[in-house]
N, CA, C and O of each residue as an XYZ file, in Angstrom:
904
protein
N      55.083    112.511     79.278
C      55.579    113.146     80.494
C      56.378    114.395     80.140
O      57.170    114.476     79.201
N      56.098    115.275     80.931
C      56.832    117.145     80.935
C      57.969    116.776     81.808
O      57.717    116.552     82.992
N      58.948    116.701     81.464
C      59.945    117.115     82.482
C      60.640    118.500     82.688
O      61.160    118.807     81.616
N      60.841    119.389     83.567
C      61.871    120.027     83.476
C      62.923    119.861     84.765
O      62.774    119.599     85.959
N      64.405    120.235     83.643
C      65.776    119.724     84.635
C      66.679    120.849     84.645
O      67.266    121.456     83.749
N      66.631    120.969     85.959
C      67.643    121.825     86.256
C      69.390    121.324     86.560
O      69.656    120.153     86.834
N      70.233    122.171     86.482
C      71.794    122.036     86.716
C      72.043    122.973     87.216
O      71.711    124.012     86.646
N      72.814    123.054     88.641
C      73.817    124.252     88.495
C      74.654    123.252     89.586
O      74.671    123.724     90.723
N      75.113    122.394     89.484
C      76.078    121.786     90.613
C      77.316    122.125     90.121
O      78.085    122.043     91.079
N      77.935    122.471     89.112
C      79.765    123.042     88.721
C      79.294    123.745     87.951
O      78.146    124.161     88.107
N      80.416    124.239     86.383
C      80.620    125.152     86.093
C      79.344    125.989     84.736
O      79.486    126.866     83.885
N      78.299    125.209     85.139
C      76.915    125.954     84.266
C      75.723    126.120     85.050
O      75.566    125.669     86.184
N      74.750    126.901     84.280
C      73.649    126.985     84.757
C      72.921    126.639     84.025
O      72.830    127.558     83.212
N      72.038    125.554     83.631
C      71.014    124.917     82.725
C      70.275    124.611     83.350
O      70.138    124.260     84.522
N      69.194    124.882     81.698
C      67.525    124.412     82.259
C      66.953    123.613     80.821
O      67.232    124.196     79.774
N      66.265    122.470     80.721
C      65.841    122.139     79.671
C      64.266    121.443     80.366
O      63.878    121.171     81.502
N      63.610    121.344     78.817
C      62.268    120.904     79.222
C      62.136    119.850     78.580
O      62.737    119.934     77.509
N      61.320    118.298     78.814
C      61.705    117.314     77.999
C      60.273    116.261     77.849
O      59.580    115.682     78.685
N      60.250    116.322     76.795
C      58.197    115.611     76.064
C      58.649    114.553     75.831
O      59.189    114.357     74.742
N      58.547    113.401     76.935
C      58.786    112.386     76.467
C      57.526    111.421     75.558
O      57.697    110.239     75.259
N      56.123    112.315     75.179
C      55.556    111.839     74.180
C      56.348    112.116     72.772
O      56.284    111.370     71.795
N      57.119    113.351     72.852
C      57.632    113.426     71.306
C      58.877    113.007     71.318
O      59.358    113.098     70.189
N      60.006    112.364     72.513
C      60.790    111.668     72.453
C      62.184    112.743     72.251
O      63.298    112.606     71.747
N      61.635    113.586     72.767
C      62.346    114.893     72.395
C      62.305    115.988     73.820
O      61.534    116.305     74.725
N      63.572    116.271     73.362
C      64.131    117.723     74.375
C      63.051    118.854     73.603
O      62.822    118.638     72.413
N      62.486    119.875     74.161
C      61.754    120.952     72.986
C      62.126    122.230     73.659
O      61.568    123.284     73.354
N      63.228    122.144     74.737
C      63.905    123.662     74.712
C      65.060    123.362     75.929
O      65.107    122.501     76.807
N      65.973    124.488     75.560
C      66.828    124.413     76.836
C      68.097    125.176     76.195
O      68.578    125.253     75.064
N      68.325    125.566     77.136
C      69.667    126.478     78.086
C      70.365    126.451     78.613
O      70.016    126.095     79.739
N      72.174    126.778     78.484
C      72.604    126.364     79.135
C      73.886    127.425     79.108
O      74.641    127.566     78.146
N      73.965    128.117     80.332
C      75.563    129.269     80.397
C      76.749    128.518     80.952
O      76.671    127.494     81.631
N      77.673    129.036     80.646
C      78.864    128.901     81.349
C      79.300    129.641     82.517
O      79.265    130.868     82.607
N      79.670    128.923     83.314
C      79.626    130.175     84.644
C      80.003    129.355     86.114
O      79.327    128.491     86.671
N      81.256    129.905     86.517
C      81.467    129.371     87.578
C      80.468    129.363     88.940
O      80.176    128.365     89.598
N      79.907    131.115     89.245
C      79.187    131.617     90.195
C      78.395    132.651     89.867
O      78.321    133.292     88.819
N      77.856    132.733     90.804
C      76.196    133.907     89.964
C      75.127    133.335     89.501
O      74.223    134.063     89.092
N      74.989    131.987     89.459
C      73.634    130.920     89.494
C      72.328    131.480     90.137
O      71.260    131.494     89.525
N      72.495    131.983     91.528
C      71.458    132.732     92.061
C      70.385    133.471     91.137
O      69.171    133.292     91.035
N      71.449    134.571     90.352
C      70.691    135.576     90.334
C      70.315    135.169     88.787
O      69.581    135.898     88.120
N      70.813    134.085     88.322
C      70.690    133.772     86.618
C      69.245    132.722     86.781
O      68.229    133.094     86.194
N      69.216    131.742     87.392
C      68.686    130.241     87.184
C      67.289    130.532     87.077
O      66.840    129.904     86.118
N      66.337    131.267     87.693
C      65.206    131.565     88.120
C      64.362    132.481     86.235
O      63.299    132.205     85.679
N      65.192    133.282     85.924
C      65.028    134.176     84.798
C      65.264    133.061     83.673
O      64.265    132.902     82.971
N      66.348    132.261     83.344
C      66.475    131.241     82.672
C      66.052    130.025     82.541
O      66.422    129.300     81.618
N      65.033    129.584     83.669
C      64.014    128.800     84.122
C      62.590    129.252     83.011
O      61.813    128.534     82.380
N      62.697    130.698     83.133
C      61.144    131.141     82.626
C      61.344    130.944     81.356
O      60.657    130.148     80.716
N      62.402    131.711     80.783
C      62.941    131.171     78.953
C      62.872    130.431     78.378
O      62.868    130.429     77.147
N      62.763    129.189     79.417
C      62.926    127.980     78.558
C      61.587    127.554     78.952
O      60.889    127.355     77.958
N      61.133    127.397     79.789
C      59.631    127.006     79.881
C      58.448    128.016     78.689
O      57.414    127.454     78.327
N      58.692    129.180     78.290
C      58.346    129.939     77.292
C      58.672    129.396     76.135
O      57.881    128.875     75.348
N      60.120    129.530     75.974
C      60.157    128.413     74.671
C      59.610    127.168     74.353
O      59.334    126.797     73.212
N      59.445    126.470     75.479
C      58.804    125.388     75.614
C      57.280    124.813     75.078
O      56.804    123.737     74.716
N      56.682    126.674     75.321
C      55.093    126.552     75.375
C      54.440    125.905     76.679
O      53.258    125.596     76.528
N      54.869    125.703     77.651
C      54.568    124.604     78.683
C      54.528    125.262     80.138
O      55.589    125.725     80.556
N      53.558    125.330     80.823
C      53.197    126.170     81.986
C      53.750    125.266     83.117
O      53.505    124.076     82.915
N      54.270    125.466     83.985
C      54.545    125.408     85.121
C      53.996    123.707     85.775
O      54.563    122.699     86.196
N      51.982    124.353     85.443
C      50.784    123.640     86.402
C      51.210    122.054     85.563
O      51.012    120.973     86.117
N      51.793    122.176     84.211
C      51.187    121.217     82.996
C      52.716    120.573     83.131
O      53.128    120.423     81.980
N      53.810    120.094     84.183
C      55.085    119.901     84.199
C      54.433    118.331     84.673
O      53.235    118.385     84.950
N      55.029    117.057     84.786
C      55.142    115.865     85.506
C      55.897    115.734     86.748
O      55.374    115.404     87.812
N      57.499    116.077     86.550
C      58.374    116.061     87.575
C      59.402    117.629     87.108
O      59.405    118.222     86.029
N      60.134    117.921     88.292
C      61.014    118.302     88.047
C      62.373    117.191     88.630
O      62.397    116.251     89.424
N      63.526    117.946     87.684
C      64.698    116.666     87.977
C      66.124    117.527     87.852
O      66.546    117.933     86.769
N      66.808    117.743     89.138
C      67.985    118.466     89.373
C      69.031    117.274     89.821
O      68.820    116.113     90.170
N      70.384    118.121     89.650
C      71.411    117.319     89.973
C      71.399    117.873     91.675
O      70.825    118.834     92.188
N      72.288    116.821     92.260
C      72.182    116.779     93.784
C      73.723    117.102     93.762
O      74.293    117.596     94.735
N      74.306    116.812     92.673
C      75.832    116.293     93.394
C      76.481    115.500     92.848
O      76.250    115.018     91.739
N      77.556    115.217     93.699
C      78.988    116.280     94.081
C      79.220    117.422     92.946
O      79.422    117.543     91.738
N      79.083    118.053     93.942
C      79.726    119.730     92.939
C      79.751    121.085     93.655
O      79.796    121.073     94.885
N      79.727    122.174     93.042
C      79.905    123.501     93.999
C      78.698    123.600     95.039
O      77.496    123.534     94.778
N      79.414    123.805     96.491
C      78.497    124.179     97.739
C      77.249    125.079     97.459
O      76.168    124.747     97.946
N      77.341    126.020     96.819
C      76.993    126.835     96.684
C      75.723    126.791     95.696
O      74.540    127.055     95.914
N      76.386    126.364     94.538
C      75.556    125.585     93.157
C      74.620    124.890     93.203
O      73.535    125.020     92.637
N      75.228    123.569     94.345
C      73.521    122.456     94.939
C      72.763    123.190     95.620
O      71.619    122.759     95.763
N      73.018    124.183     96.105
C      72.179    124.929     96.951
C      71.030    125.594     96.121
O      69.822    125.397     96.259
N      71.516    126.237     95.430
C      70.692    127.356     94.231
C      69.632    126.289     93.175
O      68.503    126.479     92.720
N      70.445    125.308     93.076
C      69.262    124.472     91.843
C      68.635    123.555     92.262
O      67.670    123.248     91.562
N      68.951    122.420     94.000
C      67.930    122.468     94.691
C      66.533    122.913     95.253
O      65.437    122.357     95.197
N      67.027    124.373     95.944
C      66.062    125.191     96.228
C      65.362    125.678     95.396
O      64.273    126.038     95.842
N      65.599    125.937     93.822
C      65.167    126.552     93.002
C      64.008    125.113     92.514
O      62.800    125.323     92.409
N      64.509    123.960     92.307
C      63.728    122.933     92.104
C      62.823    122.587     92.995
O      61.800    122.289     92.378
N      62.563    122.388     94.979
C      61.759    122.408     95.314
C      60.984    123.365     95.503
O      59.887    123.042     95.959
N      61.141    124.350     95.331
C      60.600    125.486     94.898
C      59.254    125.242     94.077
O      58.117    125.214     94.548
N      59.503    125.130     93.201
C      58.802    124.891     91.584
C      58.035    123.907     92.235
O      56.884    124.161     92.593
N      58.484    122.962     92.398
C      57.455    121.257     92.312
C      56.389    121.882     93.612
O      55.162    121.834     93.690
N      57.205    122.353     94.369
C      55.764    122.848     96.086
C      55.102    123.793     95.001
O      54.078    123.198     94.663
N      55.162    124.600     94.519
C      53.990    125.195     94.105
C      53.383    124.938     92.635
O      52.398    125.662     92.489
N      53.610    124.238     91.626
C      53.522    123.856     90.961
C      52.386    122.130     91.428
O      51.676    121.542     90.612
N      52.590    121.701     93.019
C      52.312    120.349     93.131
C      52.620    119.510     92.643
O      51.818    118.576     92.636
N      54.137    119.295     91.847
C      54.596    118.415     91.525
C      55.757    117.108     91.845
O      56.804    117.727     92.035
N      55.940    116.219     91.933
C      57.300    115.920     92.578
C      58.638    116.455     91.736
O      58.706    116.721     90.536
N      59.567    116.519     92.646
C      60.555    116.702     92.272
C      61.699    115.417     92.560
O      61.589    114.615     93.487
N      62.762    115.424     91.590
C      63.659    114.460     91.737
C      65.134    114.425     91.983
O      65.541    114.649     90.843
N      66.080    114.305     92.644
C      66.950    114.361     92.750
C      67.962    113.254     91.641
O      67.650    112.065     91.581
N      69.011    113.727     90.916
C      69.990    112.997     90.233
C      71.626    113.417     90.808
O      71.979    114.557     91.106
N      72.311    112.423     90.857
C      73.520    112.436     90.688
C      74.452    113.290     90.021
O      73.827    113.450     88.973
N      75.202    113.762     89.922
C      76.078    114.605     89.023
C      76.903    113.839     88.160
O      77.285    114.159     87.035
N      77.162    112.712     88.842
C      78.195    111.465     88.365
C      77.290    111.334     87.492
O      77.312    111.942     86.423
N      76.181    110.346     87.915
C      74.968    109.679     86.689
C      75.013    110.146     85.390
O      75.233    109.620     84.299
N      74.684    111.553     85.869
C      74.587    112.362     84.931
C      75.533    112.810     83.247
O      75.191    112.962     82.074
N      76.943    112.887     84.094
C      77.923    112.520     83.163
C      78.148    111.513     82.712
O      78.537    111.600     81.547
N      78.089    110.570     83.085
C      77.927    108.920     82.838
C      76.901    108.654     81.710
O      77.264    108.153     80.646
N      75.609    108.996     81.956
C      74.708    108.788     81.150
C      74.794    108.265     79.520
O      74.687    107.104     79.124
N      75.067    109.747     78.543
C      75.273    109.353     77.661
C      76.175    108.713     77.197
O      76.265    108.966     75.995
N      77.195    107.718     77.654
C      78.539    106.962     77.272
C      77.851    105.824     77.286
O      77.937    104.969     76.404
N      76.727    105.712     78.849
C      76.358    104.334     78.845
C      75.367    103.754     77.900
O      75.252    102.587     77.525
N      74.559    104.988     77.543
C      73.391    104.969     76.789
C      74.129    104.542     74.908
O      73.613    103.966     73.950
N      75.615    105.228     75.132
C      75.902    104.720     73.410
C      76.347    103.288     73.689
O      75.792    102.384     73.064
N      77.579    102.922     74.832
C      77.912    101.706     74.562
C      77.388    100.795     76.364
O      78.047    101.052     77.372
N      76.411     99.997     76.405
C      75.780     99.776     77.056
C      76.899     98.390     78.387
O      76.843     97.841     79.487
N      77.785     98.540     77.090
C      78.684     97.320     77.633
C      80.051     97.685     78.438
O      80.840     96.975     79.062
N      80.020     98.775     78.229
C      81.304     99.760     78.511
C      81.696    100.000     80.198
O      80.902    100.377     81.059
N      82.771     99.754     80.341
C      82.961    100.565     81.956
C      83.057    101.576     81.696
O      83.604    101.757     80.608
N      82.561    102.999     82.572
C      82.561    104.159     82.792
C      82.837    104.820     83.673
O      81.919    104.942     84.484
N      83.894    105.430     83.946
C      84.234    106.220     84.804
C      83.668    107.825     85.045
O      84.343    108.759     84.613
N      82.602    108.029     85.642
C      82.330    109.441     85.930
C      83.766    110.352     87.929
O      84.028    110.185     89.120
N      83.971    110.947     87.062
C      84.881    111.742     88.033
C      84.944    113.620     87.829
O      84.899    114.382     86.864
N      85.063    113.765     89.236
C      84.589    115.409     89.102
C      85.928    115.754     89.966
O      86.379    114.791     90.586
N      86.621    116.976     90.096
C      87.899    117.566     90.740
C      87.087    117.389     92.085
O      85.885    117.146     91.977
N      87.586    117.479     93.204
C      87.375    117.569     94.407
C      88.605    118.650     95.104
O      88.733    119.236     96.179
N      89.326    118.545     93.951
C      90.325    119.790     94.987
C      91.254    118.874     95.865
O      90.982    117.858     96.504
N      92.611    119.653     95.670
C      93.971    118.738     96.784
C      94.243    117.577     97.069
O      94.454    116.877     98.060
N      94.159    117.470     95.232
C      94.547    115.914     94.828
C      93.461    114.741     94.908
O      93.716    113.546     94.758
N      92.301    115.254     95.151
C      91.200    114.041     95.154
C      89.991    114.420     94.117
O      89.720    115.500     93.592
N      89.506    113.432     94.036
C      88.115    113.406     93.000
C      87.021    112.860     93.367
O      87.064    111.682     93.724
N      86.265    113.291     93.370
C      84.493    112.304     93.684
C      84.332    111.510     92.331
O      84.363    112.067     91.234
N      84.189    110.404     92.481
C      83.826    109.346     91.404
C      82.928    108.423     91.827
O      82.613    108.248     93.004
N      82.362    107.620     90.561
C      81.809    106.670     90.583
C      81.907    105.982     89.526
O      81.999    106.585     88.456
N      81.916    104.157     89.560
C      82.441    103.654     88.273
C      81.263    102.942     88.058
O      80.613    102.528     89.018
N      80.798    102.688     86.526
C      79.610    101.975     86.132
C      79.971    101.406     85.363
O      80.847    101.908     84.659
N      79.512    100.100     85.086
C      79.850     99.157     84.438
C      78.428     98.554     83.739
O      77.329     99.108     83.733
N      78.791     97.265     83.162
C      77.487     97.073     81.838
C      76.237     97.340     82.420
O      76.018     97.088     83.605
N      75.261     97.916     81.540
C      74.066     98.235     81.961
C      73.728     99.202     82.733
O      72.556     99.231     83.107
N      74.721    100.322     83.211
C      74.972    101.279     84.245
C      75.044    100.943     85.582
O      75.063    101.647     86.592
N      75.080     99.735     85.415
C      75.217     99.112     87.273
C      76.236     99.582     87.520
O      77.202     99.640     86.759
N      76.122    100.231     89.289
C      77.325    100.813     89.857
C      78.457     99.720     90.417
O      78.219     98.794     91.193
N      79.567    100.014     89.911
C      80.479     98.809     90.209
C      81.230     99.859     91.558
O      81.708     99.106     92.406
N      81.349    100.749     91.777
C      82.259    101.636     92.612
C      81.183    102.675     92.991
O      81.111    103.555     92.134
N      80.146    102.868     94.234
C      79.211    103.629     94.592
C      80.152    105.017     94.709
O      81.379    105.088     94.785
N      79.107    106.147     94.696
C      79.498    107.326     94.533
C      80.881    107.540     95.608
O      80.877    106.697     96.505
N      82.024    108.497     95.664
C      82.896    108.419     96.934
C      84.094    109.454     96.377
O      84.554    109.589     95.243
N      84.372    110.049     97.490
C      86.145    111.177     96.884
C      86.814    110.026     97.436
O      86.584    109.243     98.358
N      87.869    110.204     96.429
C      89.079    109.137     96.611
C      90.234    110.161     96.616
O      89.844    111.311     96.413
N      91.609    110.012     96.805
C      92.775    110.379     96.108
C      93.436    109.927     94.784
O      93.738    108.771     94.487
N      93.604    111.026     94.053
C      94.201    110.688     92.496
C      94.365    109.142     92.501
O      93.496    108.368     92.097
N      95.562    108.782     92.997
C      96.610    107.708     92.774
C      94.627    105.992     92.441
O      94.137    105.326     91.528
N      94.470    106.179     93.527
C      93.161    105.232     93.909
C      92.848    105.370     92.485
O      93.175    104.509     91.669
N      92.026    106.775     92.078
C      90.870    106.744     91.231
C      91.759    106.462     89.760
O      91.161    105.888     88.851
N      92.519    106.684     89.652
C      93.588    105.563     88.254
C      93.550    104.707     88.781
O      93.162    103.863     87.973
N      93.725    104.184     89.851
C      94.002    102.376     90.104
C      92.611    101.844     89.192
O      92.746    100.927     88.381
N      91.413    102.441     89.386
C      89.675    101.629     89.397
C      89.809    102.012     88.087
O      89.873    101.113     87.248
N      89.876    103.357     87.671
C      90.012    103.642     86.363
C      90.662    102.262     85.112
O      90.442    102.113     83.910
N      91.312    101.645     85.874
C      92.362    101.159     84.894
C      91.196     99.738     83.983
O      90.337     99.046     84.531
N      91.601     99.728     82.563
C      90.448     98.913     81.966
C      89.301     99.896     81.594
O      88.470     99.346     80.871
N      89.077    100.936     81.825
C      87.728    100.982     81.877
C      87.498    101.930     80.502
O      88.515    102.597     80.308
N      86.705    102.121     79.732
C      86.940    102.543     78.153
C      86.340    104.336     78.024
O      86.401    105.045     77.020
N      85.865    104.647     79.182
C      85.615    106.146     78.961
C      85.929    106.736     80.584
O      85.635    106.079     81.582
N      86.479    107.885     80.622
C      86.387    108.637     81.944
C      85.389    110.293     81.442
O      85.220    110.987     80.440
N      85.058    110.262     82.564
C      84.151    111.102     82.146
C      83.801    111.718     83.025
O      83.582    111.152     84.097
N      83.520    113.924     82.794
C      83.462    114.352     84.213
C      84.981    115.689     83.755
O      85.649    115.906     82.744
N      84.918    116.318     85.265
C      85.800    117.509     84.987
C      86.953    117.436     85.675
O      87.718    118.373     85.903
N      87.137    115.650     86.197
C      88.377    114.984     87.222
C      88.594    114.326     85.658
O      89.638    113.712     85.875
N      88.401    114.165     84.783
C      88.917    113.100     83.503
C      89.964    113.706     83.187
O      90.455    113.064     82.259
N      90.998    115.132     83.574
C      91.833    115.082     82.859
C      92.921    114.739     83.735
O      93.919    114.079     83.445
N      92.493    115.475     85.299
C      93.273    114.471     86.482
C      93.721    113.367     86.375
O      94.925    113.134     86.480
N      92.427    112.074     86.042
C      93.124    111.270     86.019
C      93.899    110.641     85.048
O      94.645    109.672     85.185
N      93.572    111.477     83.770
C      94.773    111.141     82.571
C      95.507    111.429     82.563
O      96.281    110.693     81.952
N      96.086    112.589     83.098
C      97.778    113.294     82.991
C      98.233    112.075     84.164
O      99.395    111.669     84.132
N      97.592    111.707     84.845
C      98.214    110.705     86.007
C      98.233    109.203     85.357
O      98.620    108.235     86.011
N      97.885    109.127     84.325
C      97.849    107.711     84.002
C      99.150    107.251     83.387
O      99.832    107.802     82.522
N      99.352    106.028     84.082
C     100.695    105.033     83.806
C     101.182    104.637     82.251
O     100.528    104.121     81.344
N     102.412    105.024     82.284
C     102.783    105.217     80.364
C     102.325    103.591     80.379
O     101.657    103.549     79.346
N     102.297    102.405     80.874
C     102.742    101.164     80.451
C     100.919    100.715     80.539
O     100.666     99.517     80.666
N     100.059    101.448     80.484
C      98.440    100.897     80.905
C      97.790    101.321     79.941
O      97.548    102.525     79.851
N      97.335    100.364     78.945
C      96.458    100.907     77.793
C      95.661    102.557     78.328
O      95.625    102.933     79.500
N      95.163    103.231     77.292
C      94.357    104.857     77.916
C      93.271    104.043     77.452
O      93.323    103.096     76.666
N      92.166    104.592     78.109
C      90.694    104.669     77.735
C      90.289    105.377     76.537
O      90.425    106.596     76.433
N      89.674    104.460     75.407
C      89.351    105.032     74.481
C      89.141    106.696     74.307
O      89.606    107.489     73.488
N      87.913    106.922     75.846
C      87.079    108.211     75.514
C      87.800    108.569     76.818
O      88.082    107.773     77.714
N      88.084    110.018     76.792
C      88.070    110.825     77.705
C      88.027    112.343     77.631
O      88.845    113.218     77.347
N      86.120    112.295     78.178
C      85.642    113.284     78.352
C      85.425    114.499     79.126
O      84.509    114.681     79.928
N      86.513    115.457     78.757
C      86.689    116.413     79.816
C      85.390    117.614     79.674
O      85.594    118.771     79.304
N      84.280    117.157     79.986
C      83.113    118.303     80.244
C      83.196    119.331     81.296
O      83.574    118.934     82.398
N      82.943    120.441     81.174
C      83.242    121.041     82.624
C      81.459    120.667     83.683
O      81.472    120.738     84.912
N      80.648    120.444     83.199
C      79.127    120.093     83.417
C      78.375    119.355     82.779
O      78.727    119.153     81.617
N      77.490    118.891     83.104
C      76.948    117.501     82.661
C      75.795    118.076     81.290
O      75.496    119.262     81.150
N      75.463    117.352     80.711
C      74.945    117.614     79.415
C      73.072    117.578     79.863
O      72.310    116.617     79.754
N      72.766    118.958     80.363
C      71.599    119.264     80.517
C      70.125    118.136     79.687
O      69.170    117.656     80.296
N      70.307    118.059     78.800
C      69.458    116.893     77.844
C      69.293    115.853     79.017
O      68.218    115.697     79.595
N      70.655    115.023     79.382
C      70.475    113.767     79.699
C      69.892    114.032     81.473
O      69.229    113.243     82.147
N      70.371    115.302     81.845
C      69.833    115.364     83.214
C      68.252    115.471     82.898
O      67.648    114.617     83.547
N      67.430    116.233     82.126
C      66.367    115.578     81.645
C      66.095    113.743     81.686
O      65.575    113.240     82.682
N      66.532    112.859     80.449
C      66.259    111.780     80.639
C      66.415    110.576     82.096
O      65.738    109.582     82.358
N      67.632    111.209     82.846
C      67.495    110.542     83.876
C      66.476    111.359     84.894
O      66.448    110.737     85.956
N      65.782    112.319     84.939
C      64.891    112.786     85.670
C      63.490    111.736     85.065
O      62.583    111.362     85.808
N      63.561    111.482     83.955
C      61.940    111.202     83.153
C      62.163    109.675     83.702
O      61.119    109.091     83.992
N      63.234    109.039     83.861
C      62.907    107.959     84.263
C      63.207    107.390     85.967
O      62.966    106.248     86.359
N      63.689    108.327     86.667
C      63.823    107.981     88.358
C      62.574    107.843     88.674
O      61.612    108.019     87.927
N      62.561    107.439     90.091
C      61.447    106.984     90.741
C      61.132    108.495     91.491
O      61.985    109.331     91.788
N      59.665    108.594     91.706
C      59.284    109.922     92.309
C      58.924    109.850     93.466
O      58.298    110.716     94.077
N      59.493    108.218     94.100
C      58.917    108.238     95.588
C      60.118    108.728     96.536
O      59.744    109.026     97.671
N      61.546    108.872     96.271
C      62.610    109.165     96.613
C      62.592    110.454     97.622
O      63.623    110.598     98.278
N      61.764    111.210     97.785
C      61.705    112.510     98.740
C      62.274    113.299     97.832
O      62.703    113.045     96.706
N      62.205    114.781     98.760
C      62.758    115.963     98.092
C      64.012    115.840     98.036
O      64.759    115.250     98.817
N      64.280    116.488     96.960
C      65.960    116.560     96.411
C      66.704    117.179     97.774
O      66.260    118.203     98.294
N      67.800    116.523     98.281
C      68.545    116.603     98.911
C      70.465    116.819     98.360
O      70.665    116.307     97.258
N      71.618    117.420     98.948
C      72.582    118.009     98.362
C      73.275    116.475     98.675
O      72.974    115.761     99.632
N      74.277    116.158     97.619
C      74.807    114.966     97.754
C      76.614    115.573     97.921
O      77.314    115.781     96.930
N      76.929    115.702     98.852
C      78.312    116.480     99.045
C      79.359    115.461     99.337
O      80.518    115.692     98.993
N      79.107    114.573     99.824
C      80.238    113.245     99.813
C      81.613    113.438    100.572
O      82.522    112.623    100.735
N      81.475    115.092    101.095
C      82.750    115.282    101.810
C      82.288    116.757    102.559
O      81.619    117.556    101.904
N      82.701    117.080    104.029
C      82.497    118.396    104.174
C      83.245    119.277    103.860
O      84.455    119.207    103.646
N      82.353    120.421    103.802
C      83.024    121.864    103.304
C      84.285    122.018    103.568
O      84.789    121.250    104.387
N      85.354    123.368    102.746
C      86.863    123.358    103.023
C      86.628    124.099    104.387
O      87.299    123.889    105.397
N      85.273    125.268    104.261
C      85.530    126.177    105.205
C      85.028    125.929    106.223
O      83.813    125.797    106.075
N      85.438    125.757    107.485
C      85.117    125.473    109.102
C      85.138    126.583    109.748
O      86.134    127.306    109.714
N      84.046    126.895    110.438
C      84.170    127.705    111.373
C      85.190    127.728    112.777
O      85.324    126.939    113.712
N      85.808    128.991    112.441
C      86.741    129.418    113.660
C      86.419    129.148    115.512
O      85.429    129.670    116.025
N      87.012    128.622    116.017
C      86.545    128.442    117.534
C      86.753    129.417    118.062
O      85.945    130.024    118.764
N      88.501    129.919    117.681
C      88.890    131.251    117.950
C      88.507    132.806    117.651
O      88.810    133.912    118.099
N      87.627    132.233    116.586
C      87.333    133.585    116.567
C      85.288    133.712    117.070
O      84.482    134.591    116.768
N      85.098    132.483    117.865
C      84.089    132.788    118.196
C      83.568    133.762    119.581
O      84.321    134.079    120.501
N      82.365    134.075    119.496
C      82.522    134.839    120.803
C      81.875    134.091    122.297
O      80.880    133.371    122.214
N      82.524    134.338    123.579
C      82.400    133.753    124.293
C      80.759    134.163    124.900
O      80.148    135.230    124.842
N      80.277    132.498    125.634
C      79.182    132.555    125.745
C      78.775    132.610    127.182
O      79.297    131.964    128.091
N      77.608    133.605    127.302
C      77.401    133.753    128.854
C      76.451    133.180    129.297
O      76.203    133.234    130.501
């Protein structure tokens, strides 16, 4: 199976391509970058599929993150992913952002609780907690700080770009979690492997936002209707 996986839900823009006959990633990319995904993802899409050797027609799935992360970001690597799969005729897949960070912790220690957590801004975090086997013990959700240390507590990795949130907040008297992984974005590779193995009956990738936008439209400053 060809996979290619896109990212741009926080602070990167990645693309990797992934042969799961050779058990292997065989190209990929990945910037740092808060905003400007637009005009990057599409040009850095072709690079790596070039490096790749691997045409478009000759892909299995494509597999993007959905979420929680920048408004703006799910927008660009969504669209950019159904994009590809409609003309390409391929399915496309939607992943988690949490999952995603989660992934490789669960994949080293299979037994491990895992905390994936991302900033949410004004004291809250989108998390999700996984426990042995990656079963979700705490489904995806923004909480407030104080909460997401409460679930946190016990659990042997936090993981995500809320992991340092919730460590500067953690209680002097509560063992720390072995691992805590402050990534600013999820490790493009594994958004590959969880694309090669989701189900492709799931529909088109959809934005997983878990909370609405900061910005609301003005009533007051709308104009009156005749």
């Amino acid at each position: 199976m060809l996979v290619l996986a896109i990212d741009t839900a926080l602070d990167a823009c990645s693309a990797a391509v992934l042969d799961t006959a050779r058990g292997a990633i065989v190209s990929r990319e990945s910037l740092p970058m808060v905003r400007g995904q637009a005009e990057v993802l599409m040009p850095l899409v072709q690079r790596v599929m070039e490096q790749a050797g691997v045409a478009f027609a000759a892909l299995d799935r494509i597999a993007v993150t959905v979420g929680p992360g920048s408004f703006t970001g799910l927008r660009v690597g969504i669209a950019a992913a159904r994009g590809i799969a409609l003309a390409a005729g391929k399915p496309a897949v939607g992943l988690s952002t949490l999952a995603a960070f989660a992934a490789p912790h669960i994949a080293a220690d299979e037994f491990a609780t895992v905390v994936a957590a991302i900033d949410a801004r004004h004291g809250h975090v989108y998390l999700q907690v996984f426990g042995p086997a990656g079963r979700t013990l705490i489904a995806p959700r923004v909480a407030p700080l104080a909460e997401a240390v409460a679930v946190s507590l016990g659990a042997k990795c936090i993981t995500g770009t809320g992991a340092e949130m919730i460590a500067a907040a953690w209680p002097e008297d509560e063992p720390r979690p072995e691992i805590i992984d402050m990534r600013a974005a999820p490790d493009i590779d594994w958004v590959a492997r969880l694309g090669a193995a989701a189900r492709d009956n799931q529909g088109a990738p959809k934005p997983l936002y878990l909370r609405a936008p900061d910005a609301q439209p003005q009533d007051a400053a709308s104009l009156p209707r005749r």
